[in-house]
Residue, then its C-alpha position, 0 to 999 in steps of 0.5 A: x509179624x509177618x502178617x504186620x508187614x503184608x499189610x497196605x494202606x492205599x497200596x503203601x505197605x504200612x509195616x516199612x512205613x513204619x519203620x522208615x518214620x521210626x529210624x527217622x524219628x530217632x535219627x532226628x533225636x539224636x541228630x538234634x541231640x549232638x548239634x542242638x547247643x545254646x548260649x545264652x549271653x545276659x550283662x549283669x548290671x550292678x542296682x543303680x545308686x542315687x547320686x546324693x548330697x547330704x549335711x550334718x544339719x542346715x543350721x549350726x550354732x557356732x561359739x561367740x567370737x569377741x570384737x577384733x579378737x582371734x578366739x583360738x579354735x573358734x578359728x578353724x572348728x570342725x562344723x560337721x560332716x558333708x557325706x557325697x554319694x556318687x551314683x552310677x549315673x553321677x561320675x564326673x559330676x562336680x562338687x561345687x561349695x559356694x559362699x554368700x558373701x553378703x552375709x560375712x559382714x561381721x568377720x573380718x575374714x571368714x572361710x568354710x573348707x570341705x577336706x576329704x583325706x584319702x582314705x575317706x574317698x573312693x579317688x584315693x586322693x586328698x580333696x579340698x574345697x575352700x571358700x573365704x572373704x575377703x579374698x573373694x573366693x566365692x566359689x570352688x568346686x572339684x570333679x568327683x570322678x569315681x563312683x562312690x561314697x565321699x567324705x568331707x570334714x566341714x571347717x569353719x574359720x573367721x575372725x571377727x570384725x569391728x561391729x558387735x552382732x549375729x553373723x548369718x553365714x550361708x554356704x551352698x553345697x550341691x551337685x552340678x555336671x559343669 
């Protein structure tokens, strides 16, 4: 050991050249050690949902109506379901149900109701949306301002007119952000 520490290189003794890197070394690992933390800060974002619309069916085939007659349920019938899913990127959209007024001829009145009770939206409120002829209500909307998805019960009412035929209602359900 002796003979280690007697030992030069370049006139450097090798053997406290040694020991000095070692303490250093070691310091260095346990100053590192005790200072060295890390924190490591990442936001979670819930997978994106689709905003969507979508209907029972495109066509519905409501029962007869006779010539200035009120035929009882035919009056307000439950036509389906329009299931509203609010996406991350849709909150504060609005919904909006328009009616083609040109195609309610035959009725003498005539109106479509979208209504989700509370339970079946993620508001919490009762939601209405209604349009009819002939008091012109062509258009109604209503701000769905929770993410979610929203359940409407589709009614139909209408009394039928003078004239004799096929009535052709059409109703436009969609998504605006105004």
């Amino acid at each position: 050991m002796k003979r280690f520490f007697k030992k030069r290189w370049h006139g450097i003794p090798v053997g406290a050249a040694s020991i000095i890197l070692a303490l250093m070394l070691v310091g260095g690992g346990v100053f590192a050690a005790m200072v060295c933390d890390q924190t490591i800060t990442q936001q979670i974002t819930p997978a994106p949902v689709a905003t969507s619309v979508t209907c029972d069916s495109s066509s519905i085939n409501l029962p007869s109506l006779q010539v200035n007659k009120m035929n009882g349920p035919q009056n307000d019938t439950v036509i389906g379901t329009v299931t509203v899913v609010i996406g991350n990127d849709g909150a504060g959209n609005w919904l909006h149900l328009i009616l083609n007024a040109s195609t309610t001829s035959l009725y003498s009145t005539y109106g479509v109701y979208l209504i989700s009770p509370a339970g079946d939206n993620p508001m919490g409120v009762v939601l209405l949306l209604s349009v009819n002829d002939p008091y012109m209500t062509l258009d109604d909307s209503i701000q769905l301002t929770a993410q979610g998805t929203y359940v409407f019960e589709e009614r139909a009412g209408g009394q039928a007119g003078p004239n004799p035929g096929t009535a052709n209602v059409v109703v436009t359900i969609n998504l605006q952000t105004s």
